[in-house]
C-alpha positions as CSV (number, residue, x, y, z in Angstrom):
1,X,9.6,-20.0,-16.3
2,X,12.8,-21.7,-15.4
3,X,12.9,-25.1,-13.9
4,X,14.3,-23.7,-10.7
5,X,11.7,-23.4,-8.0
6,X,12.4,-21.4,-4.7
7,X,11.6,-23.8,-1.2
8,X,8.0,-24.8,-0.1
9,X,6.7,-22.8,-3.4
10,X,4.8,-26.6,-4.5
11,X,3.2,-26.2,-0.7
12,X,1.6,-23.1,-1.8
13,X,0.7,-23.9,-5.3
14,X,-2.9,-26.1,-5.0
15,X,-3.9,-23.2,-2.9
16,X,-3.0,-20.4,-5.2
17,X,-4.5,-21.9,-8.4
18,X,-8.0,-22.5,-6.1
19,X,-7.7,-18.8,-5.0
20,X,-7.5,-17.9,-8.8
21,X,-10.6,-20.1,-10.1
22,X,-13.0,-18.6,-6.8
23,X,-11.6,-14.7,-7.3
24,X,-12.6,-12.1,-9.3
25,X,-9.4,-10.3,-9.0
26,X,-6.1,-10.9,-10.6
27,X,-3.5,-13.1,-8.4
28,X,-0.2,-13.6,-8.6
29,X,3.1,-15.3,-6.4
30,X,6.7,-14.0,-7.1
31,X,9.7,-15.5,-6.2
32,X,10.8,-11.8,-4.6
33,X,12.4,-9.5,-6.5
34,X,13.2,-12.1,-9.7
35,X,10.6,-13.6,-11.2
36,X,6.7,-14.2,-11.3
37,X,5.7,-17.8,-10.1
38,X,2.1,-17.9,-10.9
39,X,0.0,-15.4,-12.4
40,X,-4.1,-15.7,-13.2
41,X,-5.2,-15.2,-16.4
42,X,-7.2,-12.1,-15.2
43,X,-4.3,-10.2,-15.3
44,X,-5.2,-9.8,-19.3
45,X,-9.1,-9.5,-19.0
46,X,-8.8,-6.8,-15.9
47,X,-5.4,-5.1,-17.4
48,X,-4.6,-6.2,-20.8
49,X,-0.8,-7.2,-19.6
50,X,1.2,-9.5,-21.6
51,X,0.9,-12.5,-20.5
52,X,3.8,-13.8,-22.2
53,X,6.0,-10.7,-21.3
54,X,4.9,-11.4,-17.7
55,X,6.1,-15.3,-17.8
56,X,9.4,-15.0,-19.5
57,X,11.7,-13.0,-17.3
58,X,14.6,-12.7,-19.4
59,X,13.1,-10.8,-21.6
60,X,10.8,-8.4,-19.4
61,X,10.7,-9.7,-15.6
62,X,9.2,-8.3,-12.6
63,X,10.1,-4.3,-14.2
64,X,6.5,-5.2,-16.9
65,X,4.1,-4.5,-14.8
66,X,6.1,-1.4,-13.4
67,X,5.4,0.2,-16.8
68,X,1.9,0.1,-16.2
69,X,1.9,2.2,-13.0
70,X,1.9,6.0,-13.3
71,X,5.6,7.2,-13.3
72,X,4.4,9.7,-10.5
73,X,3.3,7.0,-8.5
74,X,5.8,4.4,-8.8
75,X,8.2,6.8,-7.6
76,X,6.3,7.1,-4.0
77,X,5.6,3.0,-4.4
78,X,9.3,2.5,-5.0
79,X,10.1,4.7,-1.9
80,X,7.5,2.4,0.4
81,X,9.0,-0.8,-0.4
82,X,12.4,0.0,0.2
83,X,11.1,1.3,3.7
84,X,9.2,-1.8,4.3
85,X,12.0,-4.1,3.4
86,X,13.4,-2.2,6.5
87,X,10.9,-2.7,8.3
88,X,9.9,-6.5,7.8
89,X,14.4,-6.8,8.7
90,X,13.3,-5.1,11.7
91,X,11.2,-7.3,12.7
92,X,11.7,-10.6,15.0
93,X,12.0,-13.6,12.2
94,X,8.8,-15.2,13.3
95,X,6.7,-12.2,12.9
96,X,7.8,-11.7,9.3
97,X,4.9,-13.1,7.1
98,X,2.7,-11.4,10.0
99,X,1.7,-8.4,7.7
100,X,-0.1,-7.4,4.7
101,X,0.9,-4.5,2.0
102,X,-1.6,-2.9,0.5
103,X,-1.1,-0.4,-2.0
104,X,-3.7,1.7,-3.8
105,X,-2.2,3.4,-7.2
106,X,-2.9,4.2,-11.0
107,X,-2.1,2.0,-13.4
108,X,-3.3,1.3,-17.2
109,X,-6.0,-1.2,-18.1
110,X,-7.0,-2.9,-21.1
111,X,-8.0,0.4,-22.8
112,X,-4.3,1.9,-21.7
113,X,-6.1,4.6,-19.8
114,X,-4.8,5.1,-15.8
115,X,-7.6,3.4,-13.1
116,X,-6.9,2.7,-9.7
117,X,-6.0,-0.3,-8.1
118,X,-5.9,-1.9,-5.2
119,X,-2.8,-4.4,-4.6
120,X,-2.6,-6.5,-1.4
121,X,0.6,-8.1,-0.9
122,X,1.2,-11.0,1.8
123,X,5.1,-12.2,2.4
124,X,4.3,-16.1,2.1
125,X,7.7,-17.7,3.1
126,X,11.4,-16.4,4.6
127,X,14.7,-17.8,2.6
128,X,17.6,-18.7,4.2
129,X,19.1,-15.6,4.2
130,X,16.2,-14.3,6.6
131,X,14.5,-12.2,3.5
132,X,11.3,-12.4,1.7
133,X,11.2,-15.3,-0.7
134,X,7.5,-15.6,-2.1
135,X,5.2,-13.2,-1.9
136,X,1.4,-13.1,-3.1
137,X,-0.3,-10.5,-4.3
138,X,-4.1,-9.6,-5.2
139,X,-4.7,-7.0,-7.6
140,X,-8.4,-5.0,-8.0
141,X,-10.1,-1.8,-9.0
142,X,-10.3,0.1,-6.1
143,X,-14.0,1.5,-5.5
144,X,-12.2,5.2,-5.6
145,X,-11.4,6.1,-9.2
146,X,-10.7,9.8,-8.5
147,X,-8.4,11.8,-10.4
148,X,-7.1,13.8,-7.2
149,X,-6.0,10.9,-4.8
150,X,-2.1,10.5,-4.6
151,X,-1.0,7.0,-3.8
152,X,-2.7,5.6,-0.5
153,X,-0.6,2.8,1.8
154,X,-1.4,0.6,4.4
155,X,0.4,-1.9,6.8
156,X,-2.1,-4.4,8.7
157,X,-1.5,-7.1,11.2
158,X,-3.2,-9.9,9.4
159,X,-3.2,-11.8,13.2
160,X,-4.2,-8.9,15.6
161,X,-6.3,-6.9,12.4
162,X,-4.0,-3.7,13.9
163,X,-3.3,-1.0,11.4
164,X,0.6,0.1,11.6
165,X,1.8,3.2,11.1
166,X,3.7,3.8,8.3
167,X,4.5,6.9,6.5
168,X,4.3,7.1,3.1
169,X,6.4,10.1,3.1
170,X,10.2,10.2,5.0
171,X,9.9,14.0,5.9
172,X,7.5,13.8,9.6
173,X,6.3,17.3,10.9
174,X,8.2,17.6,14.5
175,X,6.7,17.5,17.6
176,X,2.8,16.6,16.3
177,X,0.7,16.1,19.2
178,X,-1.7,13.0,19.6
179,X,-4.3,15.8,20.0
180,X,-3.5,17.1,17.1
181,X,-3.8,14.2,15.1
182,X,-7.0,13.4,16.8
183,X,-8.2,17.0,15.5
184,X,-7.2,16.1,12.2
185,X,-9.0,13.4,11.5
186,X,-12.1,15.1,12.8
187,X,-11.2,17.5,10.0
188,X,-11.3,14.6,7.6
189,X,-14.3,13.6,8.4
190,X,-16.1,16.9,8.0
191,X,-16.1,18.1,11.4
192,X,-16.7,22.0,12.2
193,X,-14.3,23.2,15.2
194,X,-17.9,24.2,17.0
195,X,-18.3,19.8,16.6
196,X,-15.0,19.0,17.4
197,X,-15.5,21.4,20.3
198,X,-18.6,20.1,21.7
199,X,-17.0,16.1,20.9
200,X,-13.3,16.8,22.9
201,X,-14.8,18.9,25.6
202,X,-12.8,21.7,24.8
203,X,-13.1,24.9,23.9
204,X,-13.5,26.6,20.7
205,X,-10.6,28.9,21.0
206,X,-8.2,25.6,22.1
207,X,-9.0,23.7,19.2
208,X,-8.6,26.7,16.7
209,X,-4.8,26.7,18.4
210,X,-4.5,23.1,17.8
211,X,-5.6,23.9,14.1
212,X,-3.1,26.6,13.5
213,X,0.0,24.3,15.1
214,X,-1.2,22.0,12.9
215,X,-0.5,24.1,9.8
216,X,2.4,25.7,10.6
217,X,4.1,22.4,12.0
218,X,3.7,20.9,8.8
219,X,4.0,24.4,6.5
220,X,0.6,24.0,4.6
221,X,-1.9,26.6,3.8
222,X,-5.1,25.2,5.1
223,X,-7.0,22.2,6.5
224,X,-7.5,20.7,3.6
225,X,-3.6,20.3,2.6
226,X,-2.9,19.6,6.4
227,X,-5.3,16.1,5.7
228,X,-3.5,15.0,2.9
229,X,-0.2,15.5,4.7
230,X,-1.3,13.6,7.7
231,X,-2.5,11.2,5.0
232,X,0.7,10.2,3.3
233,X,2.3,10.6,7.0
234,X,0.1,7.3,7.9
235,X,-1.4,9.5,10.1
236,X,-5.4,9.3,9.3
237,X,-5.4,5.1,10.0
């Protein structure tokens, strides 16, 4: 690492290195967008990453762990951040460091075959130019190692706990009702229209309606497409 160190990073750093020697998972700080600041040694054990490569940005940078994430899904995670960057510039300067990222993708381990992971990200301070400056992140196996999960994003309040909204694709249905999203996620959690029915109060015929917007609102063949939709919409929080 270069001798250059971005402002208040020495605040953060007894913390960070306790954080490593308590947690199972792999931890890291970045200055934003140049260069890794810390980074635990579980990173090889979990991962098999380079250490080395990881430390010496001139040669590999930030872009080294990139080529361990499925092509596929760095794609979509590439498209979320620059949303987000939007997003946190949206927001009133004090709330900025308010949220936490977390991301749930494939990426390679040790053995070079694609696991998932859980990566929780948490803006840590603001530079002068009002942007994100140092950011931590935590890294894990996520408990769901399916094969048939596309990437999964969430935005959380890490003061209020409140999930936000955020879509992990651009292209929103029009005109979704609330009522339609609260069908959906009945849907996803294995509920008949009979259940869903007898839980809304309504009848049969109204929720079958409300299933059959649903579809054609968002052009999908079934249910079961409409849910992972409504899924990378941010929809199912």
């Amino acid at each position: 690492m270069s001798d250059r160190e971005p402002h208040n990073w020495e605040k953060h750093k007894p913390y960070i290195e306790l954080l490593a020697q308590v947690h199972n998972s792999c931890v890291l700080v970045a200055e934003y967008g140049v260069r890794y600041l810390f980074l635990s040694p579980n990173f090889k054990e979990f991962f098999g990453y380079d250490s080395s490569k990881l430390e010496v940005p001139e040669e590999s940078g930030a872009d080294y762990l990139e080529t361990r994430i499925h092509p596929d899904d760095l794609l979509v995670l590439g498209n979320i951040q620059k949303r987000l960057i939007d997003f946190i510039f949206s927001l009133p300067l004090e709330e900025r460091t308010d949220y936490k990222h977390i991301f749930e993708f494939r990426a390679l381990n040790k053995e070079q075959k694609y696991i998932r992971v859980i990566s929780q990200h948490q803006i840590l301070e603001i530079g002068e130019r009002k942007d994100p400056l140092i950011m931590l992140g935590i890294v894990d196996y996520s408990p769901n190692q399916s094969d048939f999960e596309d990437v999964r994003f969430r935005l959380m309040n890490i003061k209020t706990g409140e999930v936000v909204p955020f879509p992990i694709i651009e292209n929103s249905p029009k005109n979704i009702t609330k009522r339609e999203i609260e069908i959906l996620r009945l849907v996803n959690n294995g509920m008949l229209s009979k259940e869903i029915s007898d839980k809304l109060s309504i009848s049969i015929h109204t929720v079958n309606v409300h299933r059959q917007n649903i579809l054609q609102k968002m052009e999908v063949a079934n249910a079961f497409e409409a849910v992972n939709y409504a899924r990378k919409l941010g929809l199912m929080s």
